[in-house]
C-alpha atoms as an extended CHARMM CRD file, in Angstrom:
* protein
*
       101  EXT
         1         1  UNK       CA            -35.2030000000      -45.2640000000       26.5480000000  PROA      1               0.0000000000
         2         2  UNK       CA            -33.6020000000      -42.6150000000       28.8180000000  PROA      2               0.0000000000
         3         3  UNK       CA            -30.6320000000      -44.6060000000       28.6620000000  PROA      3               0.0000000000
         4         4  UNK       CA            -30.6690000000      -43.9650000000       24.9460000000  PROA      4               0.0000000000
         5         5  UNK       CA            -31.4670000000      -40.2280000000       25.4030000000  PROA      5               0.0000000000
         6         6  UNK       CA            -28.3230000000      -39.7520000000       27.7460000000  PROA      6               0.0000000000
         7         7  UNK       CA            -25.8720000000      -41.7140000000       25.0610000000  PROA      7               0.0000000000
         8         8  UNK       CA            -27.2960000000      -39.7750000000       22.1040000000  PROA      8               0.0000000000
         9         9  UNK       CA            -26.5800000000      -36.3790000000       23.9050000000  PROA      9               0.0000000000
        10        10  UNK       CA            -23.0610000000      -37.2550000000       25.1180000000  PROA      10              0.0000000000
        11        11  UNK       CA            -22.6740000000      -38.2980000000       21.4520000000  PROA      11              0.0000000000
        12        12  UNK       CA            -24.3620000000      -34.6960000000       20.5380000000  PROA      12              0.0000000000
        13        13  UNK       CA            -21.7270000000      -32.7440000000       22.7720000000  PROA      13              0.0000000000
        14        14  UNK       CA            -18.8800000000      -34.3460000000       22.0220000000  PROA      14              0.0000000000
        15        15  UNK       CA            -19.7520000000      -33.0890000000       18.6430000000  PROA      15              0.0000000000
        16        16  UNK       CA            -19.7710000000      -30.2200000000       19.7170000000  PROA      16              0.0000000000
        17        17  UNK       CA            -17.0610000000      -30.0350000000       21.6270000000  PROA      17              0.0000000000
        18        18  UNK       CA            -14.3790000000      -31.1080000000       18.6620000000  PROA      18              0.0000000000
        19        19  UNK       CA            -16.1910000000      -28.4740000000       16.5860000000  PROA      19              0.0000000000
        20        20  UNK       CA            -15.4430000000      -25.9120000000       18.6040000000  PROA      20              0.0000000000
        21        21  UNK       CA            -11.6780000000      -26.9830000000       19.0750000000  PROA      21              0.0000000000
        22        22  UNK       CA            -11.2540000000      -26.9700000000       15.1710000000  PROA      22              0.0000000000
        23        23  UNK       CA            -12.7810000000      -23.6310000000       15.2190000000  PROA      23              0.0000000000
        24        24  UNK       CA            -10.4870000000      -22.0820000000       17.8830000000  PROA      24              0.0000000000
        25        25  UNK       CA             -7.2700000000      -24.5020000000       17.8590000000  PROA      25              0.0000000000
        26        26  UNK       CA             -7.7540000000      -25.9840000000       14.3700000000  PROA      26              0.0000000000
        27        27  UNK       CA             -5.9960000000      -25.4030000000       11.2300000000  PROA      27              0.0000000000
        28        28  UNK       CA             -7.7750000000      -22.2500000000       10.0350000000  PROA      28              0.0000000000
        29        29  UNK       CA             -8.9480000000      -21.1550000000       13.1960000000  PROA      29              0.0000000000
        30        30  UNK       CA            -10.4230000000      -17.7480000000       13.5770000000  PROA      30              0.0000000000
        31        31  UNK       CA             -7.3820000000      -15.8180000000       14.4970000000  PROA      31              0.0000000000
        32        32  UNK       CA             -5.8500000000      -17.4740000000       11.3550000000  PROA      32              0.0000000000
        33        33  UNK       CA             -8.5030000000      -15.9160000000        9.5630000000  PROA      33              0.0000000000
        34        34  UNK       CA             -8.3670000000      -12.4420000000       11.1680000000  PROA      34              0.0000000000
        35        35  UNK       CA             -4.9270000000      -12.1010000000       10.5920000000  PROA      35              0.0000000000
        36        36  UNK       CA             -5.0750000000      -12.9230000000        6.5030000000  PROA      36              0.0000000000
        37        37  UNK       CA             -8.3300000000      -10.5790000000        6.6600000000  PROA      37              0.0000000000
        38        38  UNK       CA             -5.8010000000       -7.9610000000        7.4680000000  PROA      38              0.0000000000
        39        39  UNK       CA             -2.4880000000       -9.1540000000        5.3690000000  PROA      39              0.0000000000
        40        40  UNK       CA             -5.7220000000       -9.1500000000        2.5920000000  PROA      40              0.0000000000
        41        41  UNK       CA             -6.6870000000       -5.1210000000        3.4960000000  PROA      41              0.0000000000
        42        42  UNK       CA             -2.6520000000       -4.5800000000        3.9290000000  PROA      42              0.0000000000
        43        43  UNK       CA             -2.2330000000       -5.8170000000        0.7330000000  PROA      43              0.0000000000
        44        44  UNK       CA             -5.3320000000       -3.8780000000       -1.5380000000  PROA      44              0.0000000000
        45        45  UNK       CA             -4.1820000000       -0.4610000000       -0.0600000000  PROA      45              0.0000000000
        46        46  UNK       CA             -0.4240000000       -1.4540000000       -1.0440000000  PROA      46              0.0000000000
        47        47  UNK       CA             -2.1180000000       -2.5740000000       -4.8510000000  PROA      47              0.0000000000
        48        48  UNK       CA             -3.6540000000        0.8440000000       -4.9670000000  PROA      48              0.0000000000
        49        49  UNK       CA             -0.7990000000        3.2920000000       -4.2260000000  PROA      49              0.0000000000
        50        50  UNK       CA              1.4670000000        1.3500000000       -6.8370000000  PROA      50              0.0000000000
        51        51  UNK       CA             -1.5810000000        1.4350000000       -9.0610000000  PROA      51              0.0000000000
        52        52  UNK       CA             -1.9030000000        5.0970000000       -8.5360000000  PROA      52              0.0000000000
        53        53  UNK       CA              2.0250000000        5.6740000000       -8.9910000000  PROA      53              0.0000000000
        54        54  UNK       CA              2.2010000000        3.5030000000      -11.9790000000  PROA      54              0.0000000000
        55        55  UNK       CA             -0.7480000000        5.1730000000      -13.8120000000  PROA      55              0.0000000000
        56        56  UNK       CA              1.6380000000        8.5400000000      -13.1390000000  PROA      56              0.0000000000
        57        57  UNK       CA              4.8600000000        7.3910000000      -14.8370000000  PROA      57              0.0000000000
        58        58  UNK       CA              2.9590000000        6.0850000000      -17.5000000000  PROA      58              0.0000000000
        59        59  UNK       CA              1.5400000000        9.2640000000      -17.8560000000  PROA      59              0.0000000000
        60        60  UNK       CA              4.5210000000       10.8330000000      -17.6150000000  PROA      60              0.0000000000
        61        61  UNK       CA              5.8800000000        7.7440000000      -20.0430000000  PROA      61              0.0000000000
        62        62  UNK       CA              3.4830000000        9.1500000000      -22.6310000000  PROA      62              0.0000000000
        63        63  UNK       CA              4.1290000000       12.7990000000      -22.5610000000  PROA      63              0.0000000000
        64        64  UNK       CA              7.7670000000       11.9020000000      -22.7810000000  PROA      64              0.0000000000
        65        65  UNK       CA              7.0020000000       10.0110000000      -25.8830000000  PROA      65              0.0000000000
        66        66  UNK       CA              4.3660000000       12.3650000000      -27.5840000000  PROA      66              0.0000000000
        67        67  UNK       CA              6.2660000000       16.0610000000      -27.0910000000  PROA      67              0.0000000000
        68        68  UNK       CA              9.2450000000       17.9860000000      -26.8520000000  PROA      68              0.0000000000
        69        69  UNK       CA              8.0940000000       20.1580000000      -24.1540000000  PROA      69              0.0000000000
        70        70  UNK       CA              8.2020000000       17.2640000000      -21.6670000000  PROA      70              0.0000000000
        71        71  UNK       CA             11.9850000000       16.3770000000      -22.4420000000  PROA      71              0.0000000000
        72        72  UNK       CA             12.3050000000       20.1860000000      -22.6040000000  PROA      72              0.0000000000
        73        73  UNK       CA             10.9390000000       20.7870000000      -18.8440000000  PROA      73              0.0000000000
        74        74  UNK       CA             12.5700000000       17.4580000000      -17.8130000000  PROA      74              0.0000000000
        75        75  UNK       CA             16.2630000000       19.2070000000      -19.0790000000  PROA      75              0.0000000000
        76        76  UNK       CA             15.3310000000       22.0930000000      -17.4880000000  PROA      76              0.0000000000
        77        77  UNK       CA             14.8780000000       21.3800000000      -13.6950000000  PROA      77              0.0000000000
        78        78  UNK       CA             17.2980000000       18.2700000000      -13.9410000000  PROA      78              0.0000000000
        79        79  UNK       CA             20.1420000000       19.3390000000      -15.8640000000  PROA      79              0.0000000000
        80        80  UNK       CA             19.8050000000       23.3710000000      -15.6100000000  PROA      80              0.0000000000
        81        81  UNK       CA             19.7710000000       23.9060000000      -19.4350000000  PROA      81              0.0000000000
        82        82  UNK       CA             18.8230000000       27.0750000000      -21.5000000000  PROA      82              0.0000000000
        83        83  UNK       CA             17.4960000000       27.6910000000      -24.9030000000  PROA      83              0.0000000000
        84        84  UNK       CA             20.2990000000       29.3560000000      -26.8050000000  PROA      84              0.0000000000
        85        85  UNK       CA             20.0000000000       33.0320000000      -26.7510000000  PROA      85              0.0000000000
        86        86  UNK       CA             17.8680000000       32.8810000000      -23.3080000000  PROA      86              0.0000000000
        87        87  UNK       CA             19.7220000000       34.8170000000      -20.5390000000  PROA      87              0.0000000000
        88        88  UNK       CA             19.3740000000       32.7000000000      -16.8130000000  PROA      88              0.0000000000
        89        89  UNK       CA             18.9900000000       34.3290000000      -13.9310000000  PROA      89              0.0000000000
        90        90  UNK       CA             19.2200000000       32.6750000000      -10.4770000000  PROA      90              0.0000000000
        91        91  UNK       CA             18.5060000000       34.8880000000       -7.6700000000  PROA      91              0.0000000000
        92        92  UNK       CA             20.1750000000       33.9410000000       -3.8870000000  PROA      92              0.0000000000
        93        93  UNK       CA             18.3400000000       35.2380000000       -1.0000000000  PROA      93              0.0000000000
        94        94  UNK       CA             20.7800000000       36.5200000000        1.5890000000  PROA      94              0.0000000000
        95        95  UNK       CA             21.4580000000       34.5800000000        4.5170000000  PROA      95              0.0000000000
        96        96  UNK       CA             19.7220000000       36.0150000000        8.0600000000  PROA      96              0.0000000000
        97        97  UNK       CA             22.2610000000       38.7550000000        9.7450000000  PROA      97              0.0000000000
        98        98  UNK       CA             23.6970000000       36.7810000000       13.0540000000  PROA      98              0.0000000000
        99        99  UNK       CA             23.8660000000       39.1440000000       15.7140000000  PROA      99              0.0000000000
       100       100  UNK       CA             27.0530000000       38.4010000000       17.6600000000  PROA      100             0.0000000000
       101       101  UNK       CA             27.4870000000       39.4730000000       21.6820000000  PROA      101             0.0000000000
């Protein structure tokens, strides 16, 4: 009977034994999982900042398509243009006085 006992456990813990190895050395072993945890958080905060920039040129997208006063403003700042019969101005702030020894 104790015979039987010691062969059953030595069964038991070899069991054990390849267990563990498959969890540390095996195919998806836990640093195998840690590091596609990771790739898996890289990869949301990545989704949400081209989420967040693609929800702003669509909104830009739309204004552009709905109203003048987008394309206006965009011709504006871009390309410098005026309304005929507006008068630009563009004022230059003088460059710092160099004092020279």
């Amino acid at each position: 009977m104790l015979f039987v006992f010691r062969w059953f456990l030595f069964v038991l813990i070899i069991i054990f034994l390849g267990l563990q190895y498959r969890l540390w050395f095996g195919e998806a072993n836990l640093l195998l999982v840690r590091q596609l945890e990771n790739q898996i958080a890289d990869q949301q905060s990545e989704n949400e900042r081209l989420q967040t920039r693609n929800r702003q040129l669509e909104a830009e997208v739309m204004d552009l398509k709905k109203g003048l006063s987008a394309i206006e403003e965009r011709a504006r700042s871009d390309q410098g243009m005026i309304r005929q019969g507006e008068t630009f101005y563009q004022l230059v702030e003088p460059s710092p006085v160099r004092k020279e020894k």
